[in-house]
N, C-alpha and C positions, 0 to 999 in steps of 0.2 A: 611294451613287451619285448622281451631279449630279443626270439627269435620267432618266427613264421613257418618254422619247418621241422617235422616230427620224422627222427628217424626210424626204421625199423631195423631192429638188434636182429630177432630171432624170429620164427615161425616153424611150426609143427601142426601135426593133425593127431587129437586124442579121439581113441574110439572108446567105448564102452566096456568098463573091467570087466562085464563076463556077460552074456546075450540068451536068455530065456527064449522059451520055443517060441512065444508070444512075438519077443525082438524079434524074428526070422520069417515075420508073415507080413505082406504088404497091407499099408498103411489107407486107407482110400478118405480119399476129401470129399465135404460133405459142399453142401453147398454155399456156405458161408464163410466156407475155406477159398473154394476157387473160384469165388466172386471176386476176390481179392490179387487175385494173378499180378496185376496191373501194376496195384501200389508198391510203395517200396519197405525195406524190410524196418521191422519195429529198431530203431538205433537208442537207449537208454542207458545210461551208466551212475557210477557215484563215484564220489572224488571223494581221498584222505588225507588225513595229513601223514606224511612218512614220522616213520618211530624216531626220537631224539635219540642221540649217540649210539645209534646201533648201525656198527660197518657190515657191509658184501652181506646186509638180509636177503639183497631181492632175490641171489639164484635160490636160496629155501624156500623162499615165500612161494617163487614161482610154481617148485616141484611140487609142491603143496598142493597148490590150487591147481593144479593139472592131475595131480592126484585126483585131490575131489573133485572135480571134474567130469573126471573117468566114471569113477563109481556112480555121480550125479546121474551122467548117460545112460547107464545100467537101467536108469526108471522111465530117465526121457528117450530113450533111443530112437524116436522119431529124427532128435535133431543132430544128429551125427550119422543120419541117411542123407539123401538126395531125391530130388523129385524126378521124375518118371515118366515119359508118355509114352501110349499105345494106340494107335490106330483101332478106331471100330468098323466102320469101313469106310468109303470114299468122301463122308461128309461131315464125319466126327470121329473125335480119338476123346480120349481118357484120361485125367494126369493124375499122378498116386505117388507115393511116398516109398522107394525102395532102399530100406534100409540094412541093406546087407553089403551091397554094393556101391560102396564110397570109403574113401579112407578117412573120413570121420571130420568129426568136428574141428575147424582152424583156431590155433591158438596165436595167437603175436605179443610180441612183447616188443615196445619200441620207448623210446624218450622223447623230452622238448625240451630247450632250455627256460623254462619258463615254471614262475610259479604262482602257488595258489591266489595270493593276491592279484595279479597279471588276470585271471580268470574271473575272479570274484568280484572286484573292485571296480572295472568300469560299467556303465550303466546297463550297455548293452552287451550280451553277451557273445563272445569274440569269436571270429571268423573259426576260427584253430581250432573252437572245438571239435567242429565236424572231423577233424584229425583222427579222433580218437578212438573212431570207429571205424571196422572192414565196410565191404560195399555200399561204394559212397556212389548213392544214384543206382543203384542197382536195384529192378524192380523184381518182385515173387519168382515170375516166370523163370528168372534169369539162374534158380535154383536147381534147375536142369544140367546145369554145370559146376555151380560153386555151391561152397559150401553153407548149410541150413544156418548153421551158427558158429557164427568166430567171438571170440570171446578176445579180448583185446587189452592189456596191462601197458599204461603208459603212464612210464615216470616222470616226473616235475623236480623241479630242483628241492621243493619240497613238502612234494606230495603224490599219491599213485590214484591214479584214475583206473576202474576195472569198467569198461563197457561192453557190452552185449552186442551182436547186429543177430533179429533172429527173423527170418524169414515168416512174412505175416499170413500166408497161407498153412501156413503151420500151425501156427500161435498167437492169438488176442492176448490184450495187455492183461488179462487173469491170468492167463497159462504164463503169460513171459514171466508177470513176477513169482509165481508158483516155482517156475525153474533158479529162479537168483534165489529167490530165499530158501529153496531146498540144500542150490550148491554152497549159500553158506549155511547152514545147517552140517553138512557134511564137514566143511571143512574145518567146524567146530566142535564134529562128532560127537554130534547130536541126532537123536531121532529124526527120520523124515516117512513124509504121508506118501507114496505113492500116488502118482495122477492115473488118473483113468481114458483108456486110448479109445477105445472105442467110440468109432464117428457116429452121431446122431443122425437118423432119416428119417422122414417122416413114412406111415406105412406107407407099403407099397414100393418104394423106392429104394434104390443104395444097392448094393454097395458102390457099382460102377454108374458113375453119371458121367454120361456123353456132353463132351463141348460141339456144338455146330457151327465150327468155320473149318475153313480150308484152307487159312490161309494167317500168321500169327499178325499183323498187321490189322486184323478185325477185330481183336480183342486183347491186343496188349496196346498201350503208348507208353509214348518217356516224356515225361513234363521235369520241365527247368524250371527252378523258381526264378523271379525276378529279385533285385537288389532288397532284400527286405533287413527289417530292425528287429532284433530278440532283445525282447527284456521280461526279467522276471518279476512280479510283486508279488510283496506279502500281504495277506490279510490276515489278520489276527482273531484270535478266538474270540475276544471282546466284540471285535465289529461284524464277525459273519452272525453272533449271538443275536445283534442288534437288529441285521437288515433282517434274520430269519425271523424273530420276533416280531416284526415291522409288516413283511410280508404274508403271515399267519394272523397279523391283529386284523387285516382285512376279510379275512374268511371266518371269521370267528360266529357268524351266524350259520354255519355248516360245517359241523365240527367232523364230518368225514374226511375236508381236504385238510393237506398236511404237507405245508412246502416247506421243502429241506434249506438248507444253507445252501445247497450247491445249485439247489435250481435260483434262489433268490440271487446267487452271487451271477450266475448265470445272464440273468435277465439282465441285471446291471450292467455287465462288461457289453451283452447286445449291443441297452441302449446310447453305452456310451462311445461303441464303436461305432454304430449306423449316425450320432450325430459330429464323430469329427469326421466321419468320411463326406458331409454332406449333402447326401441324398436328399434326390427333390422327393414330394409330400407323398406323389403317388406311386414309387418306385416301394417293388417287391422285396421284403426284405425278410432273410428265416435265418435262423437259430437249431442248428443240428447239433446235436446230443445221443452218444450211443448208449446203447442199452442192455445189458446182459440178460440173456436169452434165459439161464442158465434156470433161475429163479421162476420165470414166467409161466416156462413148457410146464403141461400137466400132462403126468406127473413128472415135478421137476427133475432136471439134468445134475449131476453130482457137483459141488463148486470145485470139485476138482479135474473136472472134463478138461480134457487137454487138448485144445484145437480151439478153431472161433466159437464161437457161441455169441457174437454181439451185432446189432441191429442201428443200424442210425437212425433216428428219430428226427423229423424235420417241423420245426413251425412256423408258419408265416404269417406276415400281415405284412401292411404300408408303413414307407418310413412317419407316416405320418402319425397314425393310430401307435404305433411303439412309443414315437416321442410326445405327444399330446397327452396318454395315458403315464400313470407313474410306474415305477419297477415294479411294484405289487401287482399291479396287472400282468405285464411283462409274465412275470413270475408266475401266476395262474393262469398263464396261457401253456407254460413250459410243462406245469405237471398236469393239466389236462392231458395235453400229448403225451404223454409218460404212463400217467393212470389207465389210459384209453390202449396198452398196449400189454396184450394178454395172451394168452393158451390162444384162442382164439384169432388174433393179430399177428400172433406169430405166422400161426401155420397157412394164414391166407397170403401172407407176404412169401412164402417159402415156395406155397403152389405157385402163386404169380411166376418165382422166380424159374418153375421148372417148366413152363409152358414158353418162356425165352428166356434161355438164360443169357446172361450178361457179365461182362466183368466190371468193376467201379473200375473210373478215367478219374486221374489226381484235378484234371484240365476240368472237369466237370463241375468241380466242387468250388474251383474260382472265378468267385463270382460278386463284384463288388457291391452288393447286399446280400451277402451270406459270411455269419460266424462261425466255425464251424468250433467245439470244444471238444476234445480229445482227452484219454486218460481216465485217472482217478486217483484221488487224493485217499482214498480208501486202500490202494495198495500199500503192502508193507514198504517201505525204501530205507526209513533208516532204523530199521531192526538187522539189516545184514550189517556183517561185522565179516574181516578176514585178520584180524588180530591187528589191526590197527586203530581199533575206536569206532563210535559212531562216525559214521560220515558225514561231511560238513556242507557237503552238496548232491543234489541230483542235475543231472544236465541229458543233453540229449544231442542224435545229428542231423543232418541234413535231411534222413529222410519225412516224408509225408507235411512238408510245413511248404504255408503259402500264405497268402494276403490275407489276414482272418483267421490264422489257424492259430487254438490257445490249449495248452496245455494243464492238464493239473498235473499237481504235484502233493506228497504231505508234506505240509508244512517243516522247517524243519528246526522250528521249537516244538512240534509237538503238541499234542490235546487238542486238534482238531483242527489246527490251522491249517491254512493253504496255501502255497507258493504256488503262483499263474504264470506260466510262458505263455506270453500274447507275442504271434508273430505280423508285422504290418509292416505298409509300404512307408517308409522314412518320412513323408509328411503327414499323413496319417496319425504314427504313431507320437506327432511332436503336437499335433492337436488332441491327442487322448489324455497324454502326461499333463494338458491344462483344462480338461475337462472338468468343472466343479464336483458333479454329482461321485466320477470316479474318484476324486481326490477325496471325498469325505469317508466315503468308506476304507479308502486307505490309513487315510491320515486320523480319523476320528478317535480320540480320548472317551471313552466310552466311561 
């Protein structure tokens, strides 16, 4: 790789082309908003390849896309606010979303000497890209100051990466991709849906929910990852067909269960991560998977609700029983826990949560028997287009990734495949890559 270091050209703050009475009223976090304080903000993007023989596009492109942009804000103006706190009295304050008072959303536009091959080509994916996006290491809380969303354009010698950083007390990975595919929508001047602001509470509660500390060191931390490996694989439509077929022929005497590709593909990467880490027989080991709320609640929440709405799901067993049993197992352990998570599930997990509330610690979730899978391959990613073509990659930053932490992705041949960011510790990750069971599902000729 040429270079290690990403300049920055330019920076601005776009606010919203014109602010409805709605935009001018404060915003309040539910509680699956500011559960989240802690973590750091969602970093996602897509890589293109630049246009062949077309000189001095970018300052158009740029105006362009800050254009759309603007008008995008007009519908999200959540995130070209800033977050907000208020004193309740001596033992709790408030934190809300004051969207009138901020000069808006960060834009940047910077370069690297470096191109799409440089990024694509090695196994692992390169320190740099964390480049490519605003607040690096910067967690929710830190929204109190900076901005909710920068939105980020960095040129390659020959190609443009547009990345997101979006404050995750704002925004779950529904709402983040609802926002990229709406601003390209716009920028293609095309129809767009309107998201829905208004925060969910359960009765009795809302708008204001009280945090009880006194003190920010009780409910935020900052966690450093350790030196870890990114690599992304593909699974192909042929082989998640197979394991999903593989993992349903075993329930086929109870034709209620119904395990998906993603839970099957799930279970696998578990088992094949619990056995290159080694763990002895009787060490605890789970498998977390979120869950959108959104479908659940009765009656359900709009899929266009604009804030969290997602639930981690945890399961456990012995490194023993994981690896002793086959994936299929595995797998039917995963959509138990899933099925098992209802109207009902929600709203006991929701009280729990309002009798103490909490914020999630990143420091918490690492844990060297715990997977933890992130995302969704269900999101749109390569339907956004800015007049450069489909995009030829998804990628992501530094934030929320640890020992364990795996990604999805859509594939990006499309029709249901899946590209997986598995993030692990460097030996770890060289024991996974000769794991037989992972190599088949990878490799398999179907």
């Amino acid at each position: 790789m040429s270079s290690q270091s990403v300049q920055h050209i330019s920076e601005c703050y776009i606010k919203p082309s014109h602010l409805s009475q709605d935009s001018k009223k404060v915003i309040h976090l539910a509680t699956w908003d500011l559960a989240m304080l802690s973590f750091h903000y969602i970093q996602k993007g897509l890589l293109f390849k630049k246009p062949d023989a077309q000189h001095n596009f970018i300052q158009p492109f740029l105006e362009s896309l800050k254009h759309a942009l603007s008008i995008t804000l007009a519908h999200f103006y959540p995130l070209a606010g800033r977050l907000a706190r208020k004193q309740q009295d001596s033992r709790s304050f408030i934190v809300f979303i004051d969207c009138v008072n901020s000069p808006g959303a960060r834009f940047v536009h910077s370069s690297v000497d470096t191109t799409i091959s440089d990024i694509l080509s090695p196994p692992y994916v390169p320190v740099i890209v964390q480049n490519f996006f605003d607040h690096h290491k910067a967690v929710n809380y830190d929204g109190l100051d900076m901005s909710l969303l920068t939105v980020q354009v960095t040129e390659l010698v020959d190609g443009i990466f547009v990345g997101c950083s979006v404050n995750h007390s704002v925004a779950d990975g529904t709402s983040y991709w609802n926002f990229f595919n709406t601003l390209s929508h716009v920028f293609q001047g095309s129809q767009v849906t309107p998201p829905v602001h208004e925060r969910w509470f359960p009765d009795g509660y809302g708008p204001f929910i009280g945090l009880p500390f006194t003190r920010d060191d009780q409910f935020i931390s900052r966690y450093d990852a350790p030196v870890l490996k990114e690599r992304i694989f593909h699974f192909s439509v042929a082989n998640l067909a197979r394991i999903k077929a593989k993992a349903n022929a075993n329930c086929k005497d109870n034709k209620a269960i119904r395990i998906s590709s993603l839970q099957a593909l799930s279970a696998i990467i578990w088992r094949c991560v619990t056995r290159a880490r080694g763990l002895t027989e009787d060490q605890i080991t789970s498998c977390c998977m979120p869950a959108n709320n959104r479908s659940r609640l009765d009656p359900p929440v709009s899929k266009n609700y604009f804030g969290n709405c997602i639930q981690i799901l945890r399961t456990f067993t012995t490194a023993s029983k994981l690896l002793e049993n086959n994936f299929e197992w595995a797998a039917l352990q995963l959509n138990k826990t899933i099925v098992q998570h209802d109207d009902e599930s929600v709203r006991k997990s929701v009280a729990t949560w309002l009798e103490t509330p909490i914020t999630y610690q990143l420091a918490q979730l690492v844990d060297p028997g715990t997977v933890v899978v992130s995302s969704s391959p269900r999101f749109n990613m390569y339907g956004n287009e800015f007049g450069f073509g489909k995009p030829v990659a998804v990628l992501s930053g530094y934030g929320n990734k640890f020992d364990g932490e795996v990604t999805l992705y859509q594939g990006s041949e499309g029709g249901g495949s899946i590209d997986t960011l598995i993030c692990l510790n460097p030996n770890i990750m060289r024991a996974l890559e000769c794991d037989e069971e992972f190599l088949d599902v990878l490799n398999c000729s179907c």
